[in-house]
Every structure is written in C-alpha cells, then in structure tokens.
ZAMARGU-4260 file (C-alpha; in steps of 0.2 Angstrom, whole numbers, plus 5000, padded with zeros to 4 digits):
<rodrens>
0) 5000/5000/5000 | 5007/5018/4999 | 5018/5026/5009 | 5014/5043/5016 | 5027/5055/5026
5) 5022/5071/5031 | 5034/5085/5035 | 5034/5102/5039 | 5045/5111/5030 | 5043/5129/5037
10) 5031/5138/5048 | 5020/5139/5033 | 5019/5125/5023 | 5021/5105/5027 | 5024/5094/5013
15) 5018/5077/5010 | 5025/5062/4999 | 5014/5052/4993 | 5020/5038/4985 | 5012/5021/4976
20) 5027/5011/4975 | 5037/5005/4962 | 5031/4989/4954 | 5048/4982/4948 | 5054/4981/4965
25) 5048/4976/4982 | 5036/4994/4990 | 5041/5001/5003 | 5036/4997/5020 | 5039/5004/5036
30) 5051/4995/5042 | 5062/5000/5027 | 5058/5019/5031 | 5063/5016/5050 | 5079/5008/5042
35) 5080/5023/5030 | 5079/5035/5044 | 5091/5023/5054 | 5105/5027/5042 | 5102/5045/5040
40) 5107/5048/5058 | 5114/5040/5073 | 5103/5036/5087 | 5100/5044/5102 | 5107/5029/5111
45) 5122/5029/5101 | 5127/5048/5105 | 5121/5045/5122 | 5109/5059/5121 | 5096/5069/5108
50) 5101/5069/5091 | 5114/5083/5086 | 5110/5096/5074 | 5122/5097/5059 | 5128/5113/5067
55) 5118/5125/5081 | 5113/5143/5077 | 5119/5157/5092 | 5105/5162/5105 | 5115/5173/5119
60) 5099/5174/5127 | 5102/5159/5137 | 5095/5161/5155 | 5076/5165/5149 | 5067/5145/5153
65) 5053/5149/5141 | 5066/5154/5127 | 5076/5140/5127 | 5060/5127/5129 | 5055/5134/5111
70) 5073/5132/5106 | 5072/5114/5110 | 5057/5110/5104 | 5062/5118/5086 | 5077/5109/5087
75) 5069/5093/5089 | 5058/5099/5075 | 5070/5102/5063 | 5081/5087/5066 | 5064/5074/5063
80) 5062/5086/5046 | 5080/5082/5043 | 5079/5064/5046 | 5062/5064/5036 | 5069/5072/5020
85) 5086/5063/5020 | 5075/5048/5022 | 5065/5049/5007 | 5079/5055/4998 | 5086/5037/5000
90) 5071/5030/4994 | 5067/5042/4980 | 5053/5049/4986 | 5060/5068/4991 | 5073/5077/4978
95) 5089/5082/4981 | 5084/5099/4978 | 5070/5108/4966 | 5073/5113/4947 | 5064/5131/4952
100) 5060/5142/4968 | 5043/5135/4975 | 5039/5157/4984 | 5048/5170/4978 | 5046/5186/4986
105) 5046/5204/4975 | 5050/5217/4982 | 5042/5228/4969 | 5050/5247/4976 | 5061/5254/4989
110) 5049/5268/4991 | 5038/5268/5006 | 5025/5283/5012 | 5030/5280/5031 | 5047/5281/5039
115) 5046/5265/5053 | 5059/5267/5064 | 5061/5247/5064 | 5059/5245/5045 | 5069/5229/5043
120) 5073/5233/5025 | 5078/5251/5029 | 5064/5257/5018 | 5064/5271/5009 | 5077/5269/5000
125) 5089/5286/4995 | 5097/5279/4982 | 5090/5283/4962 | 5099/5265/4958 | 5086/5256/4971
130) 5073/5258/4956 | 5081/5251/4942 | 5068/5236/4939 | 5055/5247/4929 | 5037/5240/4927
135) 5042/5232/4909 | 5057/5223/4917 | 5043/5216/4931 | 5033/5209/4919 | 5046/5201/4909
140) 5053/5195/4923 | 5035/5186/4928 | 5036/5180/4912 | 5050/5170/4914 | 5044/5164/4929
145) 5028/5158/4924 | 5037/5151/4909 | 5049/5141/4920 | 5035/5133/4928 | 5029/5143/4940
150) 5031/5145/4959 | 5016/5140/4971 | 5015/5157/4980 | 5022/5174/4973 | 5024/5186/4988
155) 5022/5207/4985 | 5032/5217/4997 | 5043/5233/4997 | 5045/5244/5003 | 5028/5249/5001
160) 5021/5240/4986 | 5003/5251/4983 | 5015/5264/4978 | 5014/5254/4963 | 4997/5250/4964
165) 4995/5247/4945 | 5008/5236/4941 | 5006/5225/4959 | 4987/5222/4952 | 4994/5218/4935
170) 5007/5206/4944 | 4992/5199/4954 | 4984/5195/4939 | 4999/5188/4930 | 5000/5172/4946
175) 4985/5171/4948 | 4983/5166/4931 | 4993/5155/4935 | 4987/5148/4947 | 4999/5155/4963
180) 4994/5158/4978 | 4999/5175/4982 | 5001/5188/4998 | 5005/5207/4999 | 5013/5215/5013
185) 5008/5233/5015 | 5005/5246/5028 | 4987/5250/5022 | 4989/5267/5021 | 4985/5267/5003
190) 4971/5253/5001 | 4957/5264/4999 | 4939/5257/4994 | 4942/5254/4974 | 4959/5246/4976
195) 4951/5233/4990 | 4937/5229/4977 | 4951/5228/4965 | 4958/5215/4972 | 4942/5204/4977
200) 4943/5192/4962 | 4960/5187/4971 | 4954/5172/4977 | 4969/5164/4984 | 4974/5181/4990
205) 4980/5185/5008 | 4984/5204/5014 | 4998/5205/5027 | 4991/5221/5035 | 5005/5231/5049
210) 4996/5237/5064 | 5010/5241/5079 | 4999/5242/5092 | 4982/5246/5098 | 4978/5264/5098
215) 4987/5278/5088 | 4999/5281/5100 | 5008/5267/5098 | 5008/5264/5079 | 5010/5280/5077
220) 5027/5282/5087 | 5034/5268/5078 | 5029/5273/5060 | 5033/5291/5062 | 5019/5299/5050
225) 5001/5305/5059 | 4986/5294/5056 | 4993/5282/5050 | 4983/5268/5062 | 4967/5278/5057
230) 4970/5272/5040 | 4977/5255/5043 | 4961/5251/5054 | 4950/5258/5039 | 4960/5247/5027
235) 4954/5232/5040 | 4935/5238/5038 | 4936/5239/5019 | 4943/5222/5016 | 4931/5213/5029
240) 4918/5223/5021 | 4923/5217/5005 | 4928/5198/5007 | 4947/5201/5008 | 4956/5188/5017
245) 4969/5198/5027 | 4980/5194/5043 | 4989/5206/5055 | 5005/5208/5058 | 5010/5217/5073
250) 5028/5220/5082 | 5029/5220/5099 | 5040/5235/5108 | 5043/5236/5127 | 5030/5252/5126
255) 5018/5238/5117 | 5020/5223/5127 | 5008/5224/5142 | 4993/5227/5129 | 4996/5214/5118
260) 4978/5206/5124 | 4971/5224/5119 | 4979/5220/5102 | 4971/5203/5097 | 4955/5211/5105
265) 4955/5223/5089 | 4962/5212/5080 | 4946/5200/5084 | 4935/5216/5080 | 4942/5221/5064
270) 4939/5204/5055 | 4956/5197/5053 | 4961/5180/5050 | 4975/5179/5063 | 4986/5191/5071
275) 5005/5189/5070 | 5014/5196/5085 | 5033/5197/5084 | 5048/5206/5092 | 5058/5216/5082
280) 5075/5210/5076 | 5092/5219/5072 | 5089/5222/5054 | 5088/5238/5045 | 5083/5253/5053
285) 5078/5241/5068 | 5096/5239/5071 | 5098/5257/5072 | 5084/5259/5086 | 5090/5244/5098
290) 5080/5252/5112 | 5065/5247/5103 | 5069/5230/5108 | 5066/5220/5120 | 5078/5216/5134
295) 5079/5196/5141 | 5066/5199/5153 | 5055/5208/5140 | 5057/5194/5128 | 5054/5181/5142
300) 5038/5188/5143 | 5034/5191/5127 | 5033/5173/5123 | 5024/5168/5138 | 5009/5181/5135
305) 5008/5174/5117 | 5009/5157/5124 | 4992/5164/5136 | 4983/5170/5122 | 4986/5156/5111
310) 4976/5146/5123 | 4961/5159/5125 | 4960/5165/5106 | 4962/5152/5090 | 4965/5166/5080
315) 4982/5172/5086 | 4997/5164/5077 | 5011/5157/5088 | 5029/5165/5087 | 5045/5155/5082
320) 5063/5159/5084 | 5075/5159/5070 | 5079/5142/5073 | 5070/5133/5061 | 5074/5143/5046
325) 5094/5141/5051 | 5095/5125/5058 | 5085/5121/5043 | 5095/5129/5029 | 5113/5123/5041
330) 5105/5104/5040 | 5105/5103/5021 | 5086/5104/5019 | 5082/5107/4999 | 5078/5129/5000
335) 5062/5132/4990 | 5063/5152/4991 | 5070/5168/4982 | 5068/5186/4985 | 5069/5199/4971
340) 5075/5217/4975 | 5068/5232/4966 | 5087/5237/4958 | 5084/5217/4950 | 5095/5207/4962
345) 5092/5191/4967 | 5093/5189/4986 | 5094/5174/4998 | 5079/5179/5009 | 5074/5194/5017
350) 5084/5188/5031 | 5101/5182/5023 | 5111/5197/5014 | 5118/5188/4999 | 5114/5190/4983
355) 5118/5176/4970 | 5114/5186/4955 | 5103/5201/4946 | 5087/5197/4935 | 5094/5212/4925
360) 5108/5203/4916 | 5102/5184/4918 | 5085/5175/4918 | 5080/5169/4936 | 5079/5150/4932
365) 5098/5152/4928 | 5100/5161/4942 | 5092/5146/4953 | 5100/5131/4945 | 5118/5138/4943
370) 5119/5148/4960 | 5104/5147/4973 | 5103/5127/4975 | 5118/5125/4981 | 5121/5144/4987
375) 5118/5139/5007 | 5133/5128/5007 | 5144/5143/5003 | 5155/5145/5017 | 5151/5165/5020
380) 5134/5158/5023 | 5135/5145/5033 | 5148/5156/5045 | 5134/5170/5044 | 5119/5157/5049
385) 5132/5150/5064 | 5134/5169/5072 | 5117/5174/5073 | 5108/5175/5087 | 5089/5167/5084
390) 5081/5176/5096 | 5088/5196/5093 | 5094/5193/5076 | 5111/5201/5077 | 5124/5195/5069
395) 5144/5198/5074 | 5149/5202/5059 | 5135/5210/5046 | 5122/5219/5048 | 5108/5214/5039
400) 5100/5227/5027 | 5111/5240/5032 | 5129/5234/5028 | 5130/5230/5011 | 5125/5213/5004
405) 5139/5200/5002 | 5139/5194/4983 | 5142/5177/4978 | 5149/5175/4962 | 5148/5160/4954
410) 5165/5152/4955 | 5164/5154/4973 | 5149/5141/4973 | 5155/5129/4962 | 5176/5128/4966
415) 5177/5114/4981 | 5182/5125/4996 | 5185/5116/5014 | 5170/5113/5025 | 5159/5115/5008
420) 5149/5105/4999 | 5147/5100/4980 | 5130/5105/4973 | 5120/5089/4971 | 5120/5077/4958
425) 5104/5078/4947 | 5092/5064/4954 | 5089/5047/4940 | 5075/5040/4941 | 5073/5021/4944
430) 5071/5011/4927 | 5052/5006/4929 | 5043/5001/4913 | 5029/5015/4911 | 5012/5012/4904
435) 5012/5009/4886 | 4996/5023/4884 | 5004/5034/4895 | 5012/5049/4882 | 5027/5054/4879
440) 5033/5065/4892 | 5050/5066/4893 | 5061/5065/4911 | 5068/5082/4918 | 5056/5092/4908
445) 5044/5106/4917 | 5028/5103/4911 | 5015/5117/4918 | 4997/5113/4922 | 4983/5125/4929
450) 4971/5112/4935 | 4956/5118/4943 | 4946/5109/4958 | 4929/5105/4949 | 4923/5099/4966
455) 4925/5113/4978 | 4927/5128/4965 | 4944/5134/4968 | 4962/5130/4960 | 4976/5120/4962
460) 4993/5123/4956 | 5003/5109/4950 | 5019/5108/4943 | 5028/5092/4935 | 5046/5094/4938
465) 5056/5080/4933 | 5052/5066/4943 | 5039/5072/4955 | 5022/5081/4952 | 5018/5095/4964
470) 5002/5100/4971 | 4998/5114/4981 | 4984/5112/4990 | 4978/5124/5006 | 4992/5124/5014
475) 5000/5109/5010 | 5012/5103/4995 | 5008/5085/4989 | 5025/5077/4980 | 5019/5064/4970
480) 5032/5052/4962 | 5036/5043/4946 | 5025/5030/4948 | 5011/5039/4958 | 5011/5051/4944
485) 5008/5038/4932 | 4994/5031/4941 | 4987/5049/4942 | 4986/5052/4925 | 4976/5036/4922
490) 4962/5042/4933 | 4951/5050/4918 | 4935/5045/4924 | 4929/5033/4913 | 4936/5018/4919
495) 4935/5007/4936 | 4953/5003/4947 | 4950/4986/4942 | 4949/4993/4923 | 4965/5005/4926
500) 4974/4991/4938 | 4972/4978/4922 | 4979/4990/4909 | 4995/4995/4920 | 4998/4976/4927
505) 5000/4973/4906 | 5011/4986/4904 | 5023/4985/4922 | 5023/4966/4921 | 5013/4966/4938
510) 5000/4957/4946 | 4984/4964/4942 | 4979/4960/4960 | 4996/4967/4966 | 4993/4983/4956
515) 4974/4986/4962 | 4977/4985/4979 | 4992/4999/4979 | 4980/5006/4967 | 4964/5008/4979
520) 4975/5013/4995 | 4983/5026/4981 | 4966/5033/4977 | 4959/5034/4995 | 4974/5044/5000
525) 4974/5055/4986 | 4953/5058/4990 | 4958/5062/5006 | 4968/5078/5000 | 4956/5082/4988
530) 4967/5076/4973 | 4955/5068/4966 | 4936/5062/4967 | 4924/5045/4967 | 4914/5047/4955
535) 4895/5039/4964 | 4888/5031/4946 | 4902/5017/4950 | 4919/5011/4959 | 4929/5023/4949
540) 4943/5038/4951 | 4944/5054/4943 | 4954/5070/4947 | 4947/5082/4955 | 4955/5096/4943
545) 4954/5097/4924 | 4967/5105/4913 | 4965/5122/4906
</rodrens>
C-alpha cells in the first residue's frame, strides 16, 4: 500500500509524499523507512543523548526558561524534518533539491509613504539605483517565471508595494493566472475602497496588513507619520467589508508589550484571520533603534503572554525563533525560496544578505539552478547562519540590510572549498517500465498545468518537475512520484481501478491483483487531500482538477 510521510518544511507549509510504489521492486514498507531514517542519523542511544544538529545557530539569550523550551522543541523539529527528508531522499521519494524556487518574494519598490523606525529593510530607499527594475522589466521577469513553471506562492512586498498600485494588480493577475497563491505585505495606508474591490477576484489572495499596536499612539510612534493607524484600521473595515482575506502583523516593543491582549482584542473586531505578534530584530533601521527591543526579561515575557493568548484565542498565530529557518538551511534541507529586489538582484531571503545574481543581466531560472541550490553551502553563509543570534537577530559580523550585501559569484559556489559541499547530483529516476498509453513525456522536463478543483470551485497549482508532480493544495504541498504520477494520469473518469489496475499490470509486468490494491490505497489517500474524486455512478477515480 502507499507510503505517506508528512513533513513540515517551514512555519507555513508542510509537505507530504505520497507515494504508490514502484512495481519492479519490492514497495516500501515501514520497516524500510525506519531503516531509512536509521542510516540518515545516529541514534539517540548511540550519541548518548538527543540527536545533534548538523551545526547549532547562536542564541545569547540563554538564561530565559521559556526561550530556550522553544529552542528545544524547534530543534527537535528540525532534526525529525531532517531525518524525514534525507530519508525519502534514500528512497526516491523527496529530491535532492527543486529545478525552480517553490515562493519567491518581489520586492516591487524601495519607496515607502512611512518612515518606521524598525523597517527591517531600511525602507525608503535614497538611492535613484534602488529603482532600476521598471514595470516592463517586472513583467518580463514574471514572464519567465511563469514560463519556467511557475512558483506555488508569489509574495508582493517593498518597501511599500501600493505605491505601485497598478503594476502590483497587474502582477496579481499575471499568478493568479497561473494559478499561485499569492500575499501582499503593506502598511494600508493606501488601500482605499476601489483598490480593495480591486483585488476581490483574488481568490487565493491574503493581505499581510502592519498594525503596531492598539491605539494611535503606539503605531504612530513607531511609524513616524500622523494617522497612519486611522487608515490602517480603515483598510481592515474595507477588506472585511469586501471579502478580503487579510491577517495582522503586529511587532511588539517594550512600550507595546503589556497590551498585547488589547491588540488581538482589535484584532478580533476588525475581522482578521489571525494576528502575528513578533519582536523586532536587528535588521535595518531596527538595528539602528535597539531600544525598541526587547531586553531578556521583555522577551521572556513576550513569549509567555503569546503562549496565554494562544490558549484563550484560535485566531492568534504562535511566534518562532530563528531556529528553524537556520537549523533548517545549516542541516541541508532542499531551499524552496527567492527574494527579488527592486534594483533586480536576486537575494537569499529577506533575512540572509547575499545576493547570488541580478534578473537584469540573467534569467531567474539560471540564476536558481547555477547559483541558489547549492548557494547555502557557501561557506560565507554557513559562518553568517552559525553567528546569529535566533532570538535578537544580530549577527557579529553583518548587519543585515544596512551593511552592504555580500555577493556570491559564481565560482565561489562551484570551486570545492574546505567545510563546503558540492551541489547535488541531478536525481535518476529508477528504470520502471511505464504504461504503454501513458504519452510521451519526457524526464527532467517542466511541464505546467493549471488544473482547477471542479469539486470545491477553487484552484490548484501543479507543477511536473522532473520526477515528481507538485500539488499545492491549502496549505499543504503534495509530492507525487514517478509511479504515483503515472497512476494519476490514468484516473480519467471513465474507467474502474479494476479497469485502470488491468491495463497497468500489462504494461509494468505486475499482478493485476498486486497493482489494484496499491492502486485503491493510492486513490483513498489522494481523495483524502482532495486530489481527486469517486465518482457515485460506480467504483471509479477521477481527478478532481481538469486541465485548462
């Protein structure tokens, strides 16, 4: 029967394999997962202890008891995703690395209408050279993307991004085309009642809306221009009003911290999805303004008020550390994620201040496959990751978004350097005879389909990529592999499992009986995530999307 492992890859997002076996060989079974796992990473008995990280990410904050729980427990996190991925990786279920970014992040200007005092981009930008992506060069750059395959989200951020109000609903338009899921980070200033209608057809849309507080006072102090709550919390009304999914994202100073149950109160009244409280870190303008931070204490607290209201409201989001995204990208875990700047280069993340190329002298998907898979293993970034603290942010040597990025060229990723790795190999799929009817489709190719979710009216992204097919759906990614794949194309509708189980026994050699029990423990899996559907007028599978 199929094999399922679920994994959470980031706060976001977990990812599940779902695999039906391959029919030329004995299917997996637990134990030969467990065995798997086994020989990914010495046990606990061996070490005489918890399973060590590949390396541990800084925290000086080290006396704080609720601080260094969550520590743990996103350690532990980490190492089981760890063990999960190198795991499938030895079974072929989970690739070395992905062909093309999964979210990319556009950073569509450095302008910005406010002047936060804890920006973590240090936005507005003074330099002329901070524009040089003009709106042409945006959409030719999503063409590319789209052309590559696409990604499963596509984030809108800036600065602030209304300030481009017309090319950020163009942009819109371009993914969701596509079928992405998509999110726009913004101050709210500037969503005024035609722009929120605007973006209503959206419908895999989120709005990341910045309240810091409250009452006016608060977000006032923070973002230095007068009303600029008043509008914020107008920008709330107008998308509740309207049908716009939005969350909140508030940051937590030590002038904030006792009303942060006053906070999730508003945040409760103005209609919000969730509420994201965090502490500021040393980025940007932030870094600049340390007395906006929180002290030890302060953070202790912090984390044990949002632990509180966790338990008394669903709506509030918990908080992390930076552990998982270090310990994640220090552990060898396949990155998924890009971030575009508005002069075109091509950034680790928002939280990593190295850029691996610019989208103004080469096309992203080059960028990707020459630089950014194997960009983490470079050892100016594995030092940064290994001297930053999880908690604050700061770092003892750069200072993120205020010293100037670190650009790695591409000889510096590729020559073999000590303590770094080589990029790895491209992934060969097992020799298994395919479906005589099944097409033509040919091995490392993107293939990119739109397939919308006849029986629940929304959309689903998927993304053929070599071996696997991805599928986003909510907030999971479904990584379907060679053979699953094959069987998921069969499932047309018009024929029984028994039908589709004799058709593929002929052409993989199998026993029909063999084939249509993986086959039925296939289909109820793949029902189960909505994948696809039983159809009532008999004992038959179709997929719940259809090609555009």
């Amino acid at each position: 029967m199929s094999e399922l492992v679920q994994l959470k890859l980031n706060i976001e997002t977990s990812v599940t394999i779902v695999s039906s076996g391959e029919y030329r060989r004995s299917r997996t079974s637990q134990k030969e997962l467990s065995a798997a796992k086994s020989e990914s990473t010495p046990t606990e008995a061996e070490t005489g202890g918890p399973l060590p990280l590949v390396e541990v990410g800084v925290s000086r904050l080290d006396q704080g008891i609720m601080i260094q729980e969550m520590i743990r427990e996103e350690e532990r996190l980490v190492r089981r995703m760890a063990q999960d991925v190198l795991a499938g990786q030895r079974l072929g279920n989970y690739p070395l690395y992905f062909n093309f970014p999964l979210h990319i992040q556009f950073d569509l200007t450095a302008r910005c209408n406010l002047r936060c005092l804890h920006c973590f981009n240090d936005s507005p930008a003074e330099n002329p050279q901070a524009e040089s992506m003009t709106d042409d060069r945006w959409r030719t750059l999503a063409g590319q993307i789209i052309g590559e395959g696409g990604v499963f989200e596509a984030c809108f951020s800036g600065g602030e991004p209304l300030l481009k109000k017309d090319l950020l609903l163009e942009m819109l338009g371009l993914f969701a085309e596509d079928g992405a899921s998509l999110m726009v980070i913004t101050n709210g200033n500037l969503l005024d009642e035609k722009t929120v209608v605007a973006l209503q057809k959206f419908t895999r849309l989120k709005v990341r809306l910045s309240i810091d507080g409250h009452n006016a006072e608060l977000h006032d102090g923070l973002r230095q221009v007068p009303g600029s709550f008043h509008k914020a919390v107008k920008a709330a009304r107008l998308m509740a009003l309207h049908g716009v999914a939005f969350e909140i994202s508030s940051c937590v100073t030590p002038a904030s911290l006792a009303s942060m149950e006053r906070m999730a109160e508003l945040t409760h009244e103005l209609g919000a999805g969730n509420i994201l409280f965090d502490m500021l870190i040393q980025s940007g303008r932030a870094a600049k303004n340390k007395h906006l931070m929180l002290d030890l204490a302060q953070a202790e607290d912090f984390y044990t008020r949002l632990k509180t209201l966790r338990h008394k409201q669903a709506f509030v989001s918990p908080a992390y550390t930076g552990t998982i995204p270090i310990q994640s990208a220090l552990s060898g875990l396949p990155q998924t994620s890009l971030l575009i700047r508005p002069n075109g280069d091509v950034r680790l993340g928002c939280l990593a201040p190295f850029v691996i190329g610019s989208v103004l002298t080469e096309e992203i998907g080059e960028i990707w496959r020459r630089k950014g898979i194997g960009a983490w293993e470079d050892p100016r970034v594995r030092e940064y990751l290994r001297n930053t603290d999880v908690v604050s942010g700061a770092n003892k040597g750069l200072v993120n978004y205020l010293d100037q990025d670190v650009r790695l060229d591409f000889s510096s990723l590729t020559k073999k350097e000590e303590g770094q790795q080589d990029l790895p190999p491209k992934y060969t799929p097992p020799s298994v005879i395919p479906y005589p009817g099944f097409g033509g489709y040919e091995n490392n190719k993107q293939d990119l389909s739109l397939l919308s979710l006849s029986a629940k009216g929304t959309a689903l992204k998927a993304r053929e990529d070599g071996y696997y097919l991805l599928a986003r759906s909510a907030r999971e990614i479904l990584v379907l592999n060679w053979t699953a794949r094959l069987v998921y194309r069969q499932l047309d509708g018009t024929r029984t499992i028994g039908e589709i189980a004799q058709e593929l026994a002929a052409g993989l050699e199998t026993e029909a009986e063999t084939v249509k029990a993986d086959l039925t423990g296939f289909c109820r899996k793949l029902t189960d995530f909505g994948l696809i559907k039983l159809l009532p007028t008999k004992v038959t599978c179709a997929p719940a999307f259809s090609r555009n």
